[in-house]
C-alpha positions in Angstrom: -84.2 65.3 9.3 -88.2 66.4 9.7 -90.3 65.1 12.6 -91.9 62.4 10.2 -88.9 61.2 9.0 -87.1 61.0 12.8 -90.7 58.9 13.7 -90.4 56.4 11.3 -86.5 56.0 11.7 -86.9 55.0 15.4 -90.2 53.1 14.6 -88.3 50.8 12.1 -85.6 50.3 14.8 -88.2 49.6 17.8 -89.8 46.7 15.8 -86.6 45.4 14.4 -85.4 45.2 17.9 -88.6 43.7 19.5 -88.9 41.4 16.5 -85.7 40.1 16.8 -85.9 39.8 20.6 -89.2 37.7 20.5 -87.1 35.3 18.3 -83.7 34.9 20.5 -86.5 34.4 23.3 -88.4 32.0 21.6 -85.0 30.2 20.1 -83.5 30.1 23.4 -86.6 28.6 25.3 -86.8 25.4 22.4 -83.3 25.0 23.3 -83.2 25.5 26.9 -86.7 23.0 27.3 -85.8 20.7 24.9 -81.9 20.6 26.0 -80.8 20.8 22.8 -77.3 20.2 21.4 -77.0 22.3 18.3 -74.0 24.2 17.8 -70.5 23.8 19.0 -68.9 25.5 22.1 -67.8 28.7 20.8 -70.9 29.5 18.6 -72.9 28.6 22.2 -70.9 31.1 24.0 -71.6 33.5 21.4 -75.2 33.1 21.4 -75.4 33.2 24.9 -73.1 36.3 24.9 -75.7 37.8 22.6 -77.8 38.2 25.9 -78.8 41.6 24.1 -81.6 40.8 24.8 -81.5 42.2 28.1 -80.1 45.2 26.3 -82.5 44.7 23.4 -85.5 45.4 26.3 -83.7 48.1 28.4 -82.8 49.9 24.4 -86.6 48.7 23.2 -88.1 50.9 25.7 -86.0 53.7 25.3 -86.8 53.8 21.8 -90.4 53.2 22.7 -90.6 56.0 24.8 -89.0 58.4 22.7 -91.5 57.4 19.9 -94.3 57.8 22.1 -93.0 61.9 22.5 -92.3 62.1 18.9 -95.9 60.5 18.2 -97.6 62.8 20.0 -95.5 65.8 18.4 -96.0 64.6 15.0 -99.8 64.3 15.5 -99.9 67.9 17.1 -97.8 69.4 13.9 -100.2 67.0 11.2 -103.5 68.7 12.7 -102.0 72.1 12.6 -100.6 70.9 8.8 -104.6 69.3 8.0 -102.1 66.5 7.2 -103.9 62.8 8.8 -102.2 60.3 6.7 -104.1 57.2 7.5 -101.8 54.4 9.2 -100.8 51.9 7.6 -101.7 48.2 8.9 -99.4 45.1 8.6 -100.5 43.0 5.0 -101.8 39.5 5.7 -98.8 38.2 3.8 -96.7 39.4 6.5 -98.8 38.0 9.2 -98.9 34.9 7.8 -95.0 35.1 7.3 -94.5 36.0 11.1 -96.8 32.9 11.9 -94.8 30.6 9.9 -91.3 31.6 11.0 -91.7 30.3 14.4 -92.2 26.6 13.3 -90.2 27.0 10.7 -87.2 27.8 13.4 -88.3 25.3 15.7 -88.2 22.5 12.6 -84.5 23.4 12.4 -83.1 23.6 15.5 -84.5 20.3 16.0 -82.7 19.2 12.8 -79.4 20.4 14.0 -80.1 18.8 17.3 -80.2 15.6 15.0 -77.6 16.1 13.0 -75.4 16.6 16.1 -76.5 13.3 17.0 -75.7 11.7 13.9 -72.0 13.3 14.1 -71.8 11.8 17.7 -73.4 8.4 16.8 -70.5 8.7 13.8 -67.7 9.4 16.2 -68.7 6.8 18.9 -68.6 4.0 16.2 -65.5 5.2 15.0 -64.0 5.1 18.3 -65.4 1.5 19.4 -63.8 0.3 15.6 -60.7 1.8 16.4 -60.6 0.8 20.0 -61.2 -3.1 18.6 -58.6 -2.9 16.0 -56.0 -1.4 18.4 -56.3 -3.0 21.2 -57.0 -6.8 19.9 -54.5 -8.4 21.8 -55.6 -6.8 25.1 -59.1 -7.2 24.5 -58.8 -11.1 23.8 -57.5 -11.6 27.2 -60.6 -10.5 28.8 -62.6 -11.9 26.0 -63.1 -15.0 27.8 -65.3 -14.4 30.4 -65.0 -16.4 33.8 -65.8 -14.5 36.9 -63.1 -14.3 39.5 -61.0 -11.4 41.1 -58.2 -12.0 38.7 -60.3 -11.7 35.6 -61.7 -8.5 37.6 -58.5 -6.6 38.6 -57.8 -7.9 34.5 -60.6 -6.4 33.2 -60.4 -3.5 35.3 -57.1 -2.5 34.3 -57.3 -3.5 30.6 -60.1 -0.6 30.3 -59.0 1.8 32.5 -55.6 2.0 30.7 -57.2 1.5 27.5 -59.3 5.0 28.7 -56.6 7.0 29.9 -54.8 6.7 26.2 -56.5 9.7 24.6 -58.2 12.2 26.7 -61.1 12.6 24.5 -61.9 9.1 24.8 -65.5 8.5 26.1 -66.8 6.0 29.3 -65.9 2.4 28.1 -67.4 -0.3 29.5 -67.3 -4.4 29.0 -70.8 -6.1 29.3 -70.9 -10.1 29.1 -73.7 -12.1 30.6 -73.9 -14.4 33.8 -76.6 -16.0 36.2 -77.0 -14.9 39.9 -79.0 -17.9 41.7 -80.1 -18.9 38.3 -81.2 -15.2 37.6 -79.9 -13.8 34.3 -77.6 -10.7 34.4 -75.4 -8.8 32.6 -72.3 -7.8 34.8 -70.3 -4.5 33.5 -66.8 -4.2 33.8 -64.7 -0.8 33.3 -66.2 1.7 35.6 -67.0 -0.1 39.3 -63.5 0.5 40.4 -60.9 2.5 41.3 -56.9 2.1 41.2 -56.8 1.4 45.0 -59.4 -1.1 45.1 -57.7 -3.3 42.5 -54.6 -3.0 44.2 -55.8 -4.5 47.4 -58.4 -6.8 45.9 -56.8 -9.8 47.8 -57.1 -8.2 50.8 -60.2 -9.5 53.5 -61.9 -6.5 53.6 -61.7 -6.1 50.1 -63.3 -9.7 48.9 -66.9 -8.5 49.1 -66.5 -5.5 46.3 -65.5 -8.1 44.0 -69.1 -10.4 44.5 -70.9 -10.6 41.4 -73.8 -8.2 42.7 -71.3 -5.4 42.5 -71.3 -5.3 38.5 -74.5 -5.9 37.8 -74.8 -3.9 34.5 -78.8 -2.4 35.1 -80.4 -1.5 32.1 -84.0 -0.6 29.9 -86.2 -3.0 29.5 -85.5 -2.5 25.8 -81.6 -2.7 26.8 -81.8 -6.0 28.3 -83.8 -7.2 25.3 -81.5 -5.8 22.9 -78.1 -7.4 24.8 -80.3 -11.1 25.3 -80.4 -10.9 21.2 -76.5 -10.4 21.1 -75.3 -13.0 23.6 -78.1 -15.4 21.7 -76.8 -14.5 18.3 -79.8 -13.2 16.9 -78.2 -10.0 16.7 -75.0 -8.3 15.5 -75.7 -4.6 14.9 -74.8 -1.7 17.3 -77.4 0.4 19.5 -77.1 4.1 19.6 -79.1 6.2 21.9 -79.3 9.8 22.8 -81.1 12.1 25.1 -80.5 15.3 26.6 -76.9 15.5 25.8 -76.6 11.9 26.6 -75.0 9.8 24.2 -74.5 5.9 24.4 -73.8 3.0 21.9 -73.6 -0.6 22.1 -71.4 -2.4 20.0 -71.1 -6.3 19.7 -67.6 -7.5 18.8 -66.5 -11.0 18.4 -62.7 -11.9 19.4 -61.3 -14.9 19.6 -64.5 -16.7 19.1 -65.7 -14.7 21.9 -69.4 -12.3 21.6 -68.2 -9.9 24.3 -70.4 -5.8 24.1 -68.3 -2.9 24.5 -70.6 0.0 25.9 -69.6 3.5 25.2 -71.2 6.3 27.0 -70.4 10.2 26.8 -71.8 13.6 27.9 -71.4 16.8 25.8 -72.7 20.3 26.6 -72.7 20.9 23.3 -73.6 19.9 19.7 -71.6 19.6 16.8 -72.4 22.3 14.3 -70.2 25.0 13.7 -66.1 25.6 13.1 
């Protein structure tokens, strides 16, 4: 192998590895800033394992540095050889390309962001339906809401057992409505408590964690307005939101007569492309 062709062999490999370092940079900085959830755990790890880039930079300006020497011998043998072969510039078709890539990556990492969503939004509803139909009987006897400590420790209990059945269950949570000196609420159930407090719950130092205040259910502005449709009966569809890896749904169900809102709530690290 001449000079000439040892220069253009480690030229071609310096800009492939720059080139493909400026877009695991600029990849990894839409997801890091936009806390994206794309792909699943193990294509993450691998991504993140493909930290190369450290090595791309450390290999990049070896490579650079050795073309530099080579450069400068190749342009010491072409004058002695009267051979100055003009260089060559990038085309505007590949400029324009280069432009275009990096929205053109950013479109579709937000699309898998999205469609992670949708497969989460898919799963949630599929676990509230699944939750209703097999836990009916359990659910009705909460279903009728009256505030007390026994409908608490029922409530309480009824959800947390109903969560502890499959381990990949999200954050369930009841939501009915009530007044506070004629204030309208919404008082959550599922998630205030632990095991020891509903144990003791008729004990006198344990009567003020089971005052209305305590389960307040705060919400959105939008929330509330979406829940007072519910309860009213203008509305009967569920609400899914999601935001930064944050992933909630509402969903209305009607049992025994009964318009109770089972709220589902789940964190993932990750998205929900991949194998």
């Amino acid at each position: 192998m001449n000079h000439d062709q040892l220069i253009k062999g480690t030229n071609r490999v310096a800009i492939y590895a720059t080139v493909a370092l400026f877009y695991w940079v600029f990849v990894f900085l839409i997801i890091t800033t936009f806390d994206l959830k794309i792909f699943k755990e193990h294509i993450t790890e691998i991504f993140y394992l493909s930290l190369l880039g450290i090595f791309a930079i450390l290999g990049g300006a070896l490579i650079l540095n050795v073309m530099s020497n080579l450069s400068k011998i190749s342009t010491v043998l072409s004058v002695e050889r009267g051979n100055n072969a003009p260089i060559q510039k990038p085309s505007r078709f590949a400029i324009i390309a280069l432009a275009l890539s990096f929205p053109l990556i950013c479109g579709v990492l937000f699309a898998g962001n999205s469609f992670s969503a949708e497969k989460k939004k898919y799963l949630l509803v599929s676990a509230a339906q699944s939750l209703i139909a097999e836990n009916n009987g359990e659910l009705a006897t909460i279903a009728n809401y009256q505030f007390s400590i026994d409908y608490v420790k029922k409530a309480e209990q009824t959800l947390g057992i109903i969560r502890k059945i499959d381990k990949n269950f999200p954050e369930v949570m009841l939501i009915v409505p009530d007044k506070i000196d004629d204030k309208k609420v919404f008082l959550g159930f599922g998630g205030n408590l632990d095991s020891d407090d509903v144990v003791t719950a008729n004990k006198p130092d344990q009567i003020n964690r089971f005052k209305k205040p305590r389960f307040i259910y705060s919400a959105t502005r939008e929330e509330r307005e979406y829940l007072d449709k519910v309860f009213s009966g203008n509305e009967s569809n569920y609400k899914f939101s999601y935001e930064k890896g944050n992933y909630q749904l509402y969903f209305p169900a009607l049992i025994n007569g009964k318009k109770i809102v089972l709220y589902f709530s789940d964190y993932q690290r990750y998205g929900k492309f991949g194998s």
